[in-house]
N, C-alpha and C positions, 0 to 999 in steps of 0.2 A: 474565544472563537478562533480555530484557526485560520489561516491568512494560505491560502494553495496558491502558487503562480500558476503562469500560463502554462510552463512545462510541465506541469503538475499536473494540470488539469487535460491538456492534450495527450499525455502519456495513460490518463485514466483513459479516456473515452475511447483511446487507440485499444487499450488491451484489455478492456473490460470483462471480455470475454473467458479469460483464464480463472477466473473469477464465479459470474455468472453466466449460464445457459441463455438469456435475453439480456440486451440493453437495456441498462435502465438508466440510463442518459443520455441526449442526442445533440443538446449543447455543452457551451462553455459554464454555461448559467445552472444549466442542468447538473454539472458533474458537480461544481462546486457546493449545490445545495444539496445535494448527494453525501457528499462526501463530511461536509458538514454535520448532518442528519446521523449519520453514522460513528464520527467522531471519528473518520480515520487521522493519521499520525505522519509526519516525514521527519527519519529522523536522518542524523551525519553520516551512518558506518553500518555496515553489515554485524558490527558487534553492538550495537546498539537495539539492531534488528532483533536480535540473539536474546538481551536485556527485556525488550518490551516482553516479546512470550514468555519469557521466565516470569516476568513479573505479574503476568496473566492467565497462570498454571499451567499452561503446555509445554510438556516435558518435550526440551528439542537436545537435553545432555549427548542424545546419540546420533544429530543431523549435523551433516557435514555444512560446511559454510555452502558448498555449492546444492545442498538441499536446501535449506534454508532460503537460499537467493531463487533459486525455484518453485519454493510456495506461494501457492497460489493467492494468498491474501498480502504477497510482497512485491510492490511494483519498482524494479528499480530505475532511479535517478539519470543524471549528468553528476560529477562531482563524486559519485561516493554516496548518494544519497540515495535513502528509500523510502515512497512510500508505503503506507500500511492502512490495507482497508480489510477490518471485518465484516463478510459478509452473512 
């Protein structure tokens, strides 16, 4: 199971939106069994970012890093880090 912090979880419930059309979380408690539920991801690097959909069959060969950090299923971090929620 993954372990979300707090920055994790307040940068979900802030940007949710990019995401999905409705919230579907309104706490901390909420995003985190959310996010759980769904099995999203945080990983170190924008090429890690890159790695996870390769390794998930979405062809991103032709997305530039600044597409990629703009997908809507990529929330990014503090540090370099992102997370990743399929919605």
């Amino acid at each position: 199971m993954n372990e979300f912090d707090e920055e994790c979880l307040l940068t979900f419930l802030e940007k949710q939106g990019q995401l999905f059309d409705e919230p579907v979380a309104g706490t901390l408690e909420e995003a985190e069994a959310f996010l759980e539920d769904c099995m999203a991801v945080v990983v170190d690097s924008l090429r890690e970012v890159r790695e996870y959909f390769e390794e998930s069959g979405v062809d991103v060969d032709n997305m530039s890093d600044e597409e990629l950090e703009d997908a809507s299923e990529v929330f990014a971090l503090t540090g370099d880090k992102y997370l990743i929620v399929e919605g």
